[in-house]
N, C-alpha and C positions, 0 to 999 in steps of 0.2 A: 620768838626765835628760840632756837636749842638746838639739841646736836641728835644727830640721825642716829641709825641700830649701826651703821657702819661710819660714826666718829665723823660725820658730816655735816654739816649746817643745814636745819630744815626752819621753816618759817608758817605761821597760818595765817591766810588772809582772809579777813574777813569782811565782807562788801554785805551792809545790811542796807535795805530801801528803807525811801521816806516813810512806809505803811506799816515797818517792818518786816519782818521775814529777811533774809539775804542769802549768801553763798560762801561757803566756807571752801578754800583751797589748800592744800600743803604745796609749798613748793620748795624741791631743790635747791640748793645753794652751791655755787663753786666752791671747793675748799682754799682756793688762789687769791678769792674776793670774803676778807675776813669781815664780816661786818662787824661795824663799830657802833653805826647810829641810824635809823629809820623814821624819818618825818613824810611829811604828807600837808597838800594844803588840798584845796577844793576839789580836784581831779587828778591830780600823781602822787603816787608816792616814792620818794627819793631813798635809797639806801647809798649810804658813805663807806667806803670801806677805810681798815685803819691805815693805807698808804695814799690814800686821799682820793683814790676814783669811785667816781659816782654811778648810780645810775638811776633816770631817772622815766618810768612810764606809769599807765594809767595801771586801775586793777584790769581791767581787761584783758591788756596784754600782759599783764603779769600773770593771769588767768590758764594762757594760751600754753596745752600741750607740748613744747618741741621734741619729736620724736629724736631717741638717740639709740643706739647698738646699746643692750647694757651692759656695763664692767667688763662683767664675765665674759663675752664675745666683742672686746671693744679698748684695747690698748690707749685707745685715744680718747678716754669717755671724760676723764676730769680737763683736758681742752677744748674738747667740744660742747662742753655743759657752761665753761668760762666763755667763750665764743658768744653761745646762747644768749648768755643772760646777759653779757653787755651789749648785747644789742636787742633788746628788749623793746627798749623806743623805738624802733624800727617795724616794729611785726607790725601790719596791717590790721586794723578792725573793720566790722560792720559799718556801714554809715560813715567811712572817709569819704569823700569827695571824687571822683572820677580823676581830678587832675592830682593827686595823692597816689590812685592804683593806675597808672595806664596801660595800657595793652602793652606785654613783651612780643616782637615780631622774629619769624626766624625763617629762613628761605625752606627748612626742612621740617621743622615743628609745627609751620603756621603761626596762628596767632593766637599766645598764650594771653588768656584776657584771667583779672580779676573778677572770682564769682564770690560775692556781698553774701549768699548765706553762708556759705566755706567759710568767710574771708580768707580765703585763699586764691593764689594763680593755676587753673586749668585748660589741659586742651586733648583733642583726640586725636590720635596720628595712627595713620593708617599703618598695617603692618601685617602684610600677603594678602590673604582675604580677608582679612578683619582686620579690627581697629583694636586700639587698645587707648583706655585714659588715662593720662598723666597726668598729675597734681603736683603742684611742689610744698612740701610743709613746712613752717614756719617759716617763710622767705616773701618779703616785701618784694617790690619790682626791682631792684637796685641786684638783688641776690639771685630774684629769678634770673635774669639775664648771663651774672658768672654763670650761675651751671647749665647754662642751652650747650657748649660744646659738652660737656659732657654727659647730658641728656642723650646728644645725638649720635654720642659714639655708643650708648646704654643701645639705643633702638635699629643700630647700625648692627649690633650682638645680640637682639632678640631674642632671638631662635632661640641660642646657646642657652643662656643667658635662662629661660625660662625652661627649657628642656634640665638643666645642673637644677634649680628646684622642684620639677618634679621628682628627680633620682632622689634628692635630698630628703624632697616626703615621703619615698616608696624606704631608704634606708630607716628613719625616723622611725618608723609603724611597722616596718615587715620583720617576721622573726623566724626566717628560711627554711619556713616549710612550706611556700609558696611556689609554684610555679613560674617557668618563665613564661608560658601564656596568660597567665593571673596579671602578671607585672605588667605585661603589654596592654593587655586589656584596662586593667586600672590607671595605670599613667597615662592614657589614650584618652579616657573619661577629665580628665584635669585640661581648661584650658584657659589661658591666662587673658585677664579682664582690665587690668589696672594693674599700673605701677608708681610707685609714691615716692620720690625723690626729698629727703632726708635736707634740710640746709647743710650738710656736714659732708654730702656726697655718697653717702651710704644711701639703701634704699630698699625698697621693699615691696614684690608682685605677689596680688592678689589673682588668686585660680577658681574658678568654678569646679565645682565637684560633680557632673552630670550625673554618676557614679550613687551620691548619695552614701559611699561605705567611707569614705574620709571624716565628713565633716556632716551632722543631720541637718534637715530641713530650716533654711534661712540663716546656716553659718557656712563659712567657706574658708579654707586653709589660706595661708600666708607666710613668705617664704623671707626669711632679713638678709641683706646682704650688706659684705663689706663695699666700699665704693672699687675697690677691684675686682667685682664681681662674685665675691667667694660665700657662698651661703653658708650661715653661720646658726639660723636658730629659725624656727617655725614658728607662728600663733595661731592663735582664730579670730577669723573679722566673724561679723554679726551686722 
């Protein structure tokens, strides 16, 4: 345990095998959940905080990424990071049991099932002539099911919804000595693949670059949004 560049709680986990060798993590800490005490017996490890809640999961899922907005685009990032980590025990592994991940059902979604490599809930849902795939991140079935309404108002605004990120990447890169044919032509090239729905309701669509001048060969732009829609920051998938 110690304290981050930004006055925050960081932690290293380290998970060594029986042969040797292991896996070293850092993980964020809420600054809400002050830790006090860190034990561990066979397969959990329990952190105590000093107003007395616990939490208690495997390295695994203590392992497990949750994507968040960061700070800087994300008002709500020290709630949604306490959110997170108490609910820790809850995120899905590899090798649960079937009746642990069941299939989420939804008249409009289909049927969002548990995929065991992910450990994650996925499905594809059609949208005009294409499809687009939905994942949801760090969300058990318990959590997938909260956000299907709001999934389905997400793909109910598609269009929009991925047309405001491509403006978003054409503003981000362009430095108006472009054309408006350039712009047509380039934003035309971007068409969106996937969308990754955040446990916090924020989220994030992945674009194909046909184009090639965005992002090079086997990386592809990625656009974050707030959960009302409002794109707030870019990356690169790979």
């Amino acid at each position: 345990m110690g304290s981050g560049s930004d006055g925050g709680q960081e932690a290293v986990l380290a998970v060594v095998g029986s042969a040797g060798g292991g896996v070293l993590s850092l993980l964020t800490l809420p600054r809400s959940f002050l830790v006090e005490h860190i034990g561990h017996d066979a397969t959990h490890l329990t952190f105590r905080a000093h107003d007395g809640r616990t939490v208690r999961a495997t390295p695994g899922q203590l392992r497990v990424h949750v994507r968040l907005l960061p700070p800087e685009h994300n008002p709500l990032y020290e709630t949604q990071l306490t959110e997170a980590f108490l609910a820790t025990r809850l995120l899905p592994e590899s090798g649960w049991s079937p009746e642990r991940t069941p299939p989420v059902r939804d008249a409009v979604l289909g049927t969002i099932a548990f995929d065991e490599k992910a450990a994650g809930y996925e499905t594809d849902v059609v949208f005009g002539d294409e499809s687009v795939w939905v994942s949801f991140d760090g969300c058990g079935a318990a959590r997938t099911a909260e956000l299907v309404p709001h999934v389905r108002r997400l793909m109910e605004s598609f269009a929009a919804i991925e047309e405001s990120g491509r403006e978003f990447l054409w503003a981000s890169g362009a430095d108006g000595t472009e054309s408006a044919e350039e712009k047509d032509r380039l934003l035309d090239e971007l068409k969106p693949h996937s969308l990754v729905v955040y446990r916090s309701g924020d989220f994030e669509v992945h674009y194909d670059d046909t184009s090639g001048i965005f992002c090079m060969e086997g990386y592809w732009p990625v656009v974050q949004y707030r959960a009302d829609r409002t794109p707030v920051s870019m990356s690169v998938g790979a």
